[in-house]
N, C-alpha and C positions, 0 to 999 in steps of 0.2 A: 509769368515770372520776368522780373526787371532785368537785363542784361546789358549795363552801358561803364562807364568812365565814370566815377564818383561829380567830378569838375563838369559833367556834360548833363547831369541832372537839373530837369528845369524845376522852377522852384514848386509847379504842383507835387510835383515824385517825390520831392525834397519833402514835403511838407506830411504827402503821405506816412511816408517812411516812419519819420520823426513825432507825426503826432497820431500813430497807429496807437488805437485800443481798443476796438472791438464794437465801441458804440458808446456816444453821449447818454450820460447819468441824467443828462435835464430832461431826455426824449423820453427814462421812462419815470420821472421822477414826483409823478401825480399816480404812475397807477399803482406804483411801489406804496404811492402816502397811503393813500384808500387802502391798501391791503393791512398796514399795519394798523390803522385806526381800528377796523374792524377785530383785527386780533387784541388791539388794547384794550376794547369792548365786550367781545363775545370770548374768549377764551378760546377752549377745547371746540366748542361749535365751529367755531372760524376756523381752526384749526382742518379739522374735519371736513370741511364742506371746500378751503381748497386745495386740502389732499384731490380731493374727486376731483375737480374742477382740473386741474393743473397735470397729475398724476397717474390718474384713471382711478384709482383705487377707494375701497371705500373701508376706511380703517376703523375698530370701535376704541379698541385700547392704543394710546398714542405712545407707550413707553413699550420698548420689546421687553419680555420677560427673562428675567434672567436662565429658567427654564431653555426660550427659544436660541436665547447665545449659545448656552453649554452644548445644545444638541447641532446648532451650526457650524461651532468647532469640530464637534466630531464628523459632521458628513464632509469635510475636506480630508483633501488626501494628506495622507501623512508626510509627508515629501514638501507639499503646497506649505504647510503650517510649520517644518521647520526653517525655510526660507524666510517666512515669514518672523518669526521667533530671530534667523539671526541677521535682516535687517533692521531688527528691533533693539538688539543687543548692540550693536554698531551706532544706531543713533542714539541709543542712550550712554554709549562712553561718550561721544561728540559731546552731546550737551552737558552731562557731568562736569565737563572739563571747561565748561562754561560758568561753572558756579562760581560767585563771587564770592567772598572772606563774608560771611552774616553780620559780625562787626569790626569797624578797626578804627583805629585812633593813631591821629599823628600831633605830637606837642608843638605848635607853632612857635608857644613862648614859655616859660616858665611858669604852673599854675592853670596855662590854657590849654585841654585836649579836644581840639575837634575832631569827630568820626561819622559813620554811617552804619546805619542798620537795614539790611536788606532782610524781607519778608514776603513769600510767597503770598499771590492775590488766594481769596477763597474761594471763589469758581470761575469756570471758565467755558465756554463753549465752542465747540471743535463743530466745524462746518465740514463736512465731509459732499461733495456733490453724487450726483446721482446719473442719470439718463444716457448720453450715448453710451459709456461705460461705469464701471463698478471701478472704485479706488481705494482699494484697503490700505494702500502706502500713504493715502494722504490721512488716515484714521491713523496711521503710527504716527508719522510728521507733526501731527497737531497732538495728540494727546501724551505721547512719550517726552516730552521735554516738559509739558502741565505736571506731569508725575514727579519727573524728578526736578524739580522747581519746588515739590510740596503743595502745589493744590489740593485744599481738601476736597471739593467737589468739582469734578471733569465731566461734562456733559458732551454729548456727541449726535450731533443730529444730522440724519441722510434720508433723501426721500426712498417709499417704496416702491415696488413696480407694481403691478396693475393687479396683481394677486395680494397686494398689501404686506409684500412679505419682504423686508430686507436683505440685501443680499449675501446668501452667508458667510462669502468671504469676507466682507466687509466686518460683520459681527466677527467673526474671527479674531481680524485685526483689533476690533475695538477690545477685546477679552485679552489677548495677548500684551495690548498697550496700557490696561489697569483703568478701563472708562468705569466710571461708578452711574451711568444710566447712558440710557441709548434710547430716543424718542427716534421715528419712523416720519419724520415730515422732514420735507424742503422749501426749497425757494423764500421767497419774500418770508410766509409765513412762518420758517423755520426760525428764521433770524428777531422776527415780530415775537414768537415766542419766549425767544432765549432771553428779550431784552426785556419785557416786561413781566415775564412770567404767567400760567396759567393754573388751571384746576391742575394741570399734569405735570405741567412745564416747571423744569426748577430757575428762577429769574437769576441771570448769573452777571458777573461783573465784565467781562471782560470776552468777543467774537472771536476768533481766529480761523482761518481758514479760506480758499480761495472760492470762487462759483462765478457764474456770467454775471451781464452788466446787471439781472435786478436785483440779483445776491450783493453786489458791492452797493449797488447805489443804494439797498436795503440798511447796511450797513452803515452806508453816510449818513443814514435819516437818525439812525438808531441811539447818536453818541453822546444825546445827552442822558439818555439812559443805561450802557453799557459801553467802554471802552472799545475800540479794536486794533488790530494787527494794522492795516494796510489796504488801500485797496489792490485787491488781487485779479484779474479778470485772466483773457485768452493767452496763453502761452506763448513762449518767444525765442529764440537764439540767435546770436550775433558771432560768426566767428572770422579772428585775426588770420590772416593764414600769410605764407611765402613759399616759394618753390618746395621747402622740406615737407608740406602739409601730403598728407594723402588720399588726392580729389574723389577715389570711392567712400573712404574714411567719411569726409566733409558733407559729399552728398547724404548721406544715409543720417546722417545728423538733421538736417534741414528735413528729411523727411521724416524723420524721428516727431520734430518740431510741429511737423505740417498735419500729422495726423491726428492730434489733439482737440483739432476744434476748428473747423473753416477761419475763423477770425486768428488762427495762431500766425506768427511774424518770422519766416526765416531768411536769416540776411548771411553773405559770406563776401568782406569787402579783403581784399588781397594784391597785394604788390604784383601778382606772375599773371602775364597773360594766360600763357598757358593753361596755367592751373584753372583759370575763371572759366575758359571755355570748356574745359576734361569735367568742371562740378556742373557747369549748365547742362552737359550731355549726359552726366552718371544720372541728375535730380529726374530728366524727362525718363529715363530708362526705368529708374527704380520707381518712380511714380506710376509707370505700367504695370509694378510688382505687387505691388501693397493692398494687403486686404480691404485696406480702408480706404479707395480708390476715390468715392465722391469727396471725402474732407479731405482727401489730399490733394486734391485737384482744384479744388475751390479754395483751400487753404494758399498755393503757391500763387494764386493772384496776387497775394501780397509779399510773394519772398521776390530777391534783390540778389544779383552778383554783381558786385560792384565794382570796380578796376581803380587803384590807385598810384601813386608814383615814389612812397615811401611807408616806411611801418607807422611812421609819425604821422600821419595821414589817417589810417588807420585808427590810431592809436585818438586824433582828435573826430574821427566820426563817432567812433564806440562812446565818447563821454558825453558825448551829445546825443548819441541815442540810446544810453544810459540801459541796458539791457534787464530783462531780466537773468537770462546764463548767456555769459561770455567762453567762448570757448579761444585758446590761444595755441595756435599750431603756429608755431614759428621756429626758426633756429635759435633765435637769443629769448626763451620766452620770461627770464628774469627782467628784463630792461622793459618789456613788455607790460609786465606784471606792476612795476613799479611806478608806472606811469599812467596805471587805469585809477580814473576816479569814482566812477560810478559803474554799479552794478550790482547784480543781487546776488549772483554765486559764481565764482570763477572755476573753470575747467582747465589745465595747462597740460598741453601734450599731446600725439595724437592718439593715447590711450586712456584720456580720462574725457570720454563721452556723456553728455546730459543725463542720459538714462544713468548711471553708475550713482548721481546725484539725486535723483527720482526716486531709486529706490533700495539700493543697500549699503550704499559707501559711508554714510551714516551725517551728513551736510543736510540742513534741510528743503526741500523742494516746494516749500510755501516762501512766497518768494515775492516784492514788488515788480506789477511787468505796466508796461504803457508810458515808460517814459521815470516812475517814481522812483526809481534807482537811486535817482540824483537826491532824493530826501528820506528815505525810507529804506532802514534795513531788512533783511530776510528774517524770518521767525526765527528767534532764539529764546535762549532763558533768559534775559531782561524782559521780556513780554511777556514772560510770567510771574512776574516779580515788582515791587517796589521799595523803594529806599524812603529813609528819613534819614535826616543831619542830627548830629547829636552834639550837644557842646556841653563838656563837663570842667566845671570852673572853680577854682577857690577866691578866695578871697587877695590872693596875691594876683592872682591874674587879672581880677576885674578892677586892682587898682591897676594898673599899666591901660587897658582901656576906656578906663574909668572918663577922661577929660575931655577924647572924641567920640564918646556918646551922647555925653553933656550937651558940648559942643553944637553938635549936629542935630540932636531933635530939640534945641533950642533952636537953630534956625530955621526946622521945619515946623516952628509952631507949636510943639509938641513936648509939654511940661512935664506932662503925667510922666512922660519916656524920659526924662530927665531925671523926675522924682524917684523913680525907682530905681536909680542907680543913687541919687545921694542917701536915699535912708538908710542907705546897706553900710553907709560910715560915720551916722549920725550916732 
């Protein structure tokens, strides 16, 4: 773990820091090709053969049955499934309240109403990861805002474990979130699937969802055949702090962060000497605590206490390393807030912790991290949706525009676009 003065970072730390993401897309960006080639070719075979390869497992039927969801629901605990049900309820007011007006119209001029029509995509595929852990919060995150956006077809794909059997909380979540199929494959091939379709596979418009570099860079291959979210990779937290922060509080964040996935990023850049040294001694102590000792331990190679000499300081590291969760413990944390430009989800306070955003506060946790902050929002209902312009015109309005249309596609050359406005007074 980094321990220095922001201003005393030589430019390799620097550069670390700033261009952290888990691993270059071009280093696996041939074995990613091959894998989808083969899936555009062989279907279900492909399919199947790198289940086993990849997975262990050797699957016949590629879609769970709706039989195998109902009875996965029931073997959870009752307790486990309402939790579940009301981080699900939480994230679907969030995004409700994201819906945009379906149409509207504003009169520019007399005669002229320009508007928009907003229309739910028709499928969509929900990337749900697999292997160190099982993530049924990211099966709500991804398919609960597809639902209520109106998708008619929400596909959800996660791989199996070595008994070929997904995991039932997982299915849980995806029954609970309204998935209308659940295929049992990951990685490269999940995504190869989703985009061009199979004997099994339903071929959908649109990826969403986060997974390591060959899930994303599978994704980057995939765009001319399916839209997506983002690239999403290894998890991250960034937080502002000052004397008022609570250095166990801070810690157990960072380690929150750290236990995600070796390649995960925990930074805590702070005005208070103090404080910087009380979070370097809580992160070694509580990283002696933690179940998940080896990704925590490999993960904090790349976390960062940083010391700086104002919140403005701060406030111009955080934009530059454009987080994916900012977390903002400070005293003044409006002025704060007001002056972050990038980032994928904000946290303000010392009681609104990452995890609360993970999994029921109802914000979503699909999220851009490696820096895409600065271009890329968090998953919402615009990613489930698209617009058209609509312009509804009388004949009184198309005379006031009438003479710079003329005008203008006579000087681009272009009669025809002329003509069709003069016949309309001929």
């Amino acid at each position: 773990m980094l321990y220095k003065k922001l201003s005393e970072l030589t430019d390799e730390e620097r550069k670390k820091l700033i261009g952290r993401g888990g691993g270059d897309l071009a280093d696996v960006g041939a074995t990613v090709a091959a894998i989808i080639k083969d899936v555009k070719q062989n279907g279900d075979a492909a399919l199947r053969e790198y289940t086993k390869k990849f997975d262990g497992a050797d699957i016949e039927a590629i879609e769970v049955s709706k039989e195998e969801i109902d009875e996965a629901a029931k073997s959870i605990d009752p307790d486990l499934l309402a939790h579940l049900e009301f981080a699900a309820a939480n994230i679907k007011k969030f995004h409700e309240a994201q819906m945009p007006q379906k149409i509207w119209f504003i009169e520019v001029s007399p005669g002229i109403e320009l508007g928009q029509k907003f229309t739910p995509l028709e499928s969509v595929g929900a990337y749900v990861p697999g292997g160190r852990a099982s993530y049924p919060s990211t099966a709500l995150m991804t398919i609960v805002p597809a639902k209520v956006a109106g998708v008619k077809n929400v596909v959800m794909c996660t791989p199996p474990g070595k008994d070929g059997k997904v995991n039932p909380l997982t299915l849980a979540a995806a029954k609970i979130a309204g998935a209308d199929h659940v295929y049992k494959i990951g990685g490269v091939q999940a995504i190869a699937g989703m985009a061009y379709g199979t004997e099994s596979v339903l071929k959908i418009d649109k990826i969403v969802g986060p997974g390591n570099v060959f899930v994303t860079a599978a994704k980057m291959q995939v765009r001319n055949m399916a839209e997506i979210d983002f690239p999403a990779g290894p998890s991250e937290v960034l937080i502002i702090a000052d004397d008022s922060c609570n250095a166990r509080m801070a810690a157990s964040d960072m380690i929150a962060q750290a236990e995600h996935d070796p390649n995960a990023v925990s930074v805590i850049v702070t005005t208070s000497e103090k404080l910087a040294a009380a979070v370097r001694d809580e992160v070694r102590k509580q990283a002696k605590e933690t179940l998940r000792t080896e990704i925590v331990n490999t993960s904090l190679e790349n976390a960062a206490v940083l010391l700086v000499n104002s919140i403005d300081e701060c406030i111009t590291f955080s934009n530059e390393f454009a987080p994916e969760h900012l977390e903002i413990m400070v005293d003044d944390p409006d002025y704060v807030l007001e002056e972050i430009e990038h980032a994928g989800s904000i946290f303000v306070g010392n009681y609104a912790p990452v995890p609360v955003g993970d999994y029921a506060s109802g914000t979503n946790h699909v999220l851009p991290t490696a820096g895409y902050a600065r271009i890329y929002s968090g998953l919402n209902l615009a990613h489930f949706m698209k617009s058209a312009s609509i312009q509804r015109i009388n004949k009184q309005g198309l005379e006031t525009l009438k003479s710079s249309v003329i005008a203008l596609a006579e000087k681009e050359g272009l009669q025809a676009h002329a003509d069709s406005i003069r016949t309309r007074f001929e």
